[in-house]
N, C-alpha and C positions, 0 to 999 in steps of 0.2 A: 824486405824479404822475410824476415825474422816475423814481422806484423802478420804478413801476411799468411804465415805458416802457423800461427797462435790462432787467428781467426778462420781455417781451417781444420785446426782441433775443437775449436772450438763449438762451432757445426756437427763435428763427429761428435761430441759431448753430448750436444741437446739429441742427438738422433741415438744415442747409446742409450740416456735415460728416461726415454719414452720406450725404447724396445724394454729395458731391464724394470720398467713399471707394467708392461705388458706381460711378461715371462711371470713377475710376480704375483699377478690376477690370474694366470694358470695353474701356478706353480699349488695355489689356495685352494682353486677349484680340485686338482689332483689329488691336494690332501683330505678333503671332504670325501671324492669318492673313495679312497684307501682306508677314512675313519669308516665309512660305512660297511665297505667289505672284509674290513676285522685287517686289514693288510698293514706292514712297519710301513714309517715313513722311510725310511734307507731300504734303499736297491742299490744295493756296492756294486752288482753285474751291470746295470744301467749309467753308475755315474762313473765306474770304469772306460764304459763304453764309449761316453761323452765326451771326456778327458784324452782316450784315445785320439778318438774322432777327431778332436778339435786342433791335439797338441800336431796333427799329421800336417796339417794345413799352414803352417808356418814357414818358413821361409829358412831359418837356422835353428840350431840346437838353443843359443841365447832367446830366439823369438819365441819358440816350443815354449822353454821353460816360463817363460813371461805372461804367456796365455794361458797356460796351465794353473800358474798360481791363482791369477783371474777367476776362472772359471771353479776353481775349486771353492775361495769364497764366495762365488755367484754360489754355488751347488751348498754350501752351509749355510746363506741367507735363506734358499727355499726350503731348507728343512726347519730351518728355523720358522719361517712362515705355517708349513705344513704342521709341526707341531702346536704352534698355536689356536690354529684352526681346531686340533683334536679338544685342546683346551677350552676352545669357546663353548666347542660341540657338547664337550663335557656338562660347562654349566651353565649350559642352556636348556640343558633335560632338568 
């Protein structure tokens, strides 16, 4: 049982970081357009939003919290990404 419950996270794994390698090849292109139209990379209203969004869809107050933390380092890697992006952009000119 135990096996068989590890090799179904496991699955959820590979299928987690293929979407989170997907979201990050958006997350770049987002930051490109925002270097272009002069705009921050932080939208506090938007990742409020997401947070909201996401923490609603859980199941209890301990699973909220779980996904939230989650998602909040997902939301610092792609600013992290997004700034970079501004940096390449930088000195590339």
């Amino acid at each position: 049982m135990l096996e068989n419950l590890r090799k179904n996270i496991d699955q959820i794994d590979e299928q987690l970081a293929g979407l989170l390698i997907r979201r990050a090849a958006i997350s770049k292109k987002i930051g490109v357009i925002k270097a272009k139209a002069g705009l921050p990379v932080v939208d506090a209203e938007r990742e409020s939003s997401v947070i909201q969004k996401l923490g609603s869809k859980a199941a209890d107050e301990c699973e909220a919290a779980a996904l939230i933390n989650v998602y909040r380092t997902i939301l610092d890697e792609s600013r992290t990404l997004q700034i970079n992006v501004r940096v390449g952009e930088k000195a590339a000119k």
